[in-house]
N, C-alpha and C positions, 0 to 999 in steps of 0.2 A: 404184580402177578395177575391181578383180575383186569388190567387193560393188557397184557398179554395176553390171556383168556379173548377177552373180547375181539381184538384183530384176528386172534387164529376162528374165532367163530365165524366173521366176517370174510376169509377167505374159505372156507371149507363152505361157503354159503355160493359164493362164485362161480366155484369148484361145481357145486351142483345145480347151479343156472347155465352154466356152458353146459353140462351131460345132459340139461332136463330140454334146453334149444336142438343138440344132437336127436334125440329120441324126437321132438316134437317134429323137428323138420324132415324127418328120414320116415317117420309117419305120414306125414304130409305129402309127400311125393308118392309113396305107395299107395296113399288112396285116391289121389286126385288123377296122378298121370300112369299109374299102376304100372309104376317101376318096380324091380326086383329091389330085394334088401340092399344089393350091393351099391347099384344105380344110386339108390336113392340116398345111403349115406356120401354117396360120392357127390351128387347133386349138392348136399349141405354143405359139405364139407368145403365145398369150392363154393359158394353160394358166403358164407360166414364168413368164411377166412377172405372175402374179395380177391382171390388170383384170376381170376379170370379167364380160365378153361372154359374149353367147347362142353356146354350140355351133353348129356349122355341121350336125350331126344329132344328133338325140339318140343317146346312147349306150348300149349294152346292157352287161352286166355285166361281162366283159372290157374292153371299154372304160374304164369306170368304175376297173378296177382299175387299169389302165395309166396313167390320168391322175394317180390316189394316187400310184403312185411317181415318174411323172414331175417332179409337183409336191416331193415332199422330195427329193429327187437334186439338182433345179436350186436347192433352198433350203442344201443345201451347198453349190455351188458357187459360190452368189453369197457366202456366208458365207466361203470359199476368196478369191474376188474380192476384196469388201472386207479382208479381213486383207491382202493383194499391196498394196494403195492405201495402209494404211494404215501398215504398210513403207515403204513409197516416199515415201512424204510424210515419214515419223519421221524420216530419213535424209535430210531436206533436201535431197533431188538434186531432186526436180523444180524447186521455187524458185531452189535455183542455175541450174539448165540454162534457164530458164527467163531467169532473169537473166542468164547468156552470152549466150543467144540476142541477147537485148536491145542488150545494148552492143556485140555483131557487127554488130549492124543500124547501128548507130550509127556505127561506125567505119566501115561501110563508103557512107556517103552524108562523109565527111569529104575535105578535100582540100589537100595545101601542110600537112598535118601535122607535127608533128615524134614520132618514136617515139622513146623512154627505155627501151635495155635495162640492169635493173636500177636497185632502190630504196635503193641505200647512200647514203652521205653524201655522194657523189659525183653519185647519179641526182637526192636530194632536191636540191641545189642549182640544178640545172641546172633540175632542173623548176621550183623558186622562181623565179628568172631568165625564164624563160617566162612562168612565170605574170604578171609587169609587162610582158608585151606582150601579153598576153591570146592570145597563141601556142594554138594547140588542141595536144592532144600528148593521146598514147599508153604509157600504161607496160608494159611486159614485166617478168613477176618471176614467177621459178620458187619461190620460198620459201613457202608455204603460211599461214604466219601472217603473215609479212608482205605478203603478196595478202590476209587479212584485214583488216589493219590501214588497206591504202589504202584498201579498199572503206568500211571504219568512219570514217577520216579526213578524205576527199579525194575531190572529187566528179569525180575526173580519171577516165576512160577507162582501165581496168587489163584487160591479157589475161594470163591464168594461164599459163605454160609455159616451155619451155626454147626464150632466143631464139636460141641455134644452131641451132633446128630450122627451116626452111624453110618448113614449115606454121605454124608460129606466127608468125612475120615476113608471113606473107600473112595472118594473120588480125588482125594490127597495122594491113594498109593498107599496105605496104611499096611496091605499086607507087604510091599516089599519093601517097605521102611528099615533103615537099621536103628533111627533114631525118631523121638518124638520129645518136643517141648513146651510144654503147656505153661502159658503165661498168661493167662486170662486174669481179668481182676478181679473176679469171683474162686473163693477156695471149692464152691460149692460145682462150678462147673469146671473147675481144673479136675475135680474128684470124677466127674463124669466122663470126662474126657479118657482119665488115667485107663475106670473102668472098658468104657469102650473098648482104648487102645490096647489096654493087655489081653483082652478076649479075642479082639480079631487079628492080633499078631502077640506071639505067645515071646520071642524072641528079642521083640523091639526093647530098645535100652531107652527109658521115660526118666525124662526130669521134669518135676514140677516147680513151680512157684507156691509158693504159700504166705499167708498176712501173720495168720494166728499159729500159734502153740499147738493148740487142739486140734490144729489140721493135719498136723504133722503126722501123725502115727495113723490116723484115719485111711492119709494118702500112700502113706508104705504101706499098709494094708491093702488097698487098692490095686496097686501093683508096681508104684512107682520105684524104679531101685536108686533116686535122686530126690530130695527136696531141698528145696532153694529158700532160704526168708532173706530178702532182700533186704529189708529195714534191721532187722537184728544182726545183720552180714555187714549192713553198713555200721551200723555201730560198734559192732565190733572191733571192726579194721582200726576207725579211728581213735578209740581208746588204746589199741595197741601201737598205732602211731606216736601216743605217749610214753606207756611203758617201753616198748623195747623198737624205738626210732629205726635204728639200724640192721635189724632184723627184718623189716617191714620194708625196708628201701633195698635191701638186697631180694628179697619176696618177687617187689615189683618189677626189677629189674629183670628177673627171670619170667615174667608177662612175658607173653607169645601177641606179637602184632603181624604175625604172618610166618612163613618158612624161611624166610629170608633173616627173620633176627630169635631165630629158634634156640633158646636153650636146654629144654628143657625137650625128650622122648621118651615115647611110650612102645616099645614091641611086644610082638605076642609072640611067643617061641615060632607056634604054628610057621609066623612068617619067616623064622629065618630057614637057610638054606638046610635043609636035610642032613647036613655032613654035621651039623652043629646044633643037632637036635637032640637031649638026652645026653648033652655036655655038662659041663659043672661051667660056672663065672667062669674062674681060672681061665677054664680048657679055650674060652672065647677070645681071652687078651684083647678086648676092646680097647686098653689104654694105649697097648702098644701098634694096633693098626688104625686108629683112630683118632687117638687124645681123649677120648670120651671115660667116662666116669661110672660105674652101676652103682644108683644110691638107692634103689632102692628092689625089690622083690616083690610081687605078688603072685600067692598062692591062687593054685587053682577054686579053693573055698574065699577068695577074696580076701585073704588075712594080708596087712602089708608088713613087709619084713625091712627098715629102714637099714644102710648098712649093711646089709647082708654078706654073709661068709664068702671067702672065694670058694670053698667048695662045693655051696648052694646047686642043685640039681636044676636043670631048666628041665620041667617034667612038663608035658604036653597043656592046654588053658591054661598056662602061666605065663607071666608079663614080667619085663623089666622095666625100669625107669633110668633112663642114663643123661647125664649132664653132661654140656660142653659148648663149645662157643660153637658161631653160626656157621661156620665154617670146619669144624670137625663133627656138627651133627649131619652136615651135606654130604662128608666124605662116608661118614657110617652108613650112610642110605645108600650109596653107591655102592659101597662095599658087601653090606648085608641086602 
């Protein structure tokens, strides 16, 4: 940042060696050969830049001398110039900033995003996951080589900085985020983050990561409607890999690795068609246009109702859950 600082001073110093040679030389001809304003920045102006136009009068001897030095004076300082450009360019800040620019422009015509603070093993997954829904997403990573690395890797949308800051969650798209995923290795700035993120998008749907217990509730306080513990999730699974083996292999096999081997859907009434809004299960016969299965219900207060009744109301922010192979969740998407 402070050699940043330092070239942009180093042009803006330039910048006012060429205006302060303009003013000197366009005074210069109005005292010596008592040209008008106009003349005389015209004189300069073809005088510095060497194109080689007709004088505006011919010049007498002072004249003549005052144009010699004007002409090496402004040949340092363009020589001053180019060396600032050529700085600035060695130093790859313009192409970067340039390339910021770019992908700001980018993220900011995006919408129903999902933003990834941090790229650990934790970000990388979650963003693979996306990636088989063709999710648009956002990374956040403060890490320098590893903000190289996406850029070299991964044609994903990366914003350089610290996503506790405020300014950098706004320069993610935060307000028009549908989603946010905080996986940083600290609970301390997952919890900042959360905050941040529920302040400035009241709507966004936050899941966090968490190490400890005692962060847990901290972070549903916070605003997160998700926490993750990744170590106690893994130890979990694999203790139930002994208990109940085949339970856990039927589990995995319903794992989503894209649209393409989907078993498992989620609707929101909202989405289905009008005609079939304010129906009962029944009234929808998914099995019979479909093959597909409704195992499960959620209430608009988020209660889930497993199994659910065929006479179950699809009343408005409610969800269904429906099961079936990859090939009758295809047809119900076309269908509905």
């Amino acid at each position: 940042m402070a050699k940043t600082q330092f070239i942009r001073s180093k042009i803006y110093r330039a910048l006012l060696l060429l205006f302060a040679i303009l003013v000197m030389g366009s005074l210069g001809y109005m005292m010596i050969e008592k040209y008008d304003f106009v003349d005389a920045l015209y004189m300069t102006v073809i005088t510095i830049s060497t194109v080689g136009f007709k004088e505006a009068n011919p010049l007498d001897f002072q004249g003549k001398i005052f144009t010699i030095i004007l002409i090496f004076t402004s040949v340092g300082i363009y020589a001053y110039i180019l060396s600032v450009i050529t700085d600035y360019i060695s130093n790859s800040k313009l192409m970067e900033e340039l390339k910021t620019k770019k992908v700001l422009q980018k993220i900011d015509k995006l919408k129903d995003h999902t933003i990834v603070c941090g790229y650990g093993r934790n970000g990388k997954q979650a963003l693979a996951k996306l990636g088989y829904y063709n999710r648009p997403c956002v990374i956040i990573e403060n890490d320098a080589e590893i903000f190289r690395e996406i850029e070299l890797e991964s044609n994903v949308l990366c914003v350089k900085g610290d996503a506790t800051d405020d300014e950098v969650l706004k320069k993610a798209g935060i307000g028009g985020a549908a989603s946010l995923i905080a996986t940083l290795p600290s609970d301390a700035n997952n919890l900042y983050v959360v905050l941040s993120a529920r302040q400035l998008n009241k709507k966004c749907i936050i899941v966090s990561r968490a190490s400890n217990d005692s962060s847990y509730s901290k972070l549903k306080i916070a605003g997160a409607d998700n926490v993750i513990m990744p170590d106690k999730l893994g130890g979990s699974h694999m203790a139930s890999l002994i208990v109940t083996p085949d339970i856990m292999e039927f589990i995995d096999r319903l794992s989503i690795e894209g649209k393409s081997a989907t078993n498992l859907e989620e609707i929101l009434i909202e989405d289905l068609p009008q005609e079939y809004q304010s129906m009962s299960i029944l009234d929808l016969d998914l099995r019979k246009k479909t093959g597909c299965n409704v195992v499960a219900f959620i209430t608009p207060e988020k209660e889930y109702v497993i199994n659910p009744e065929v006479n179950t109301k699809l009343v408005p922010r409610s969800k269904i859950i429906v099961l079936g192979k990859p090939e009758q969740i295809e047809k119900l998407n076309k269908v509905f």
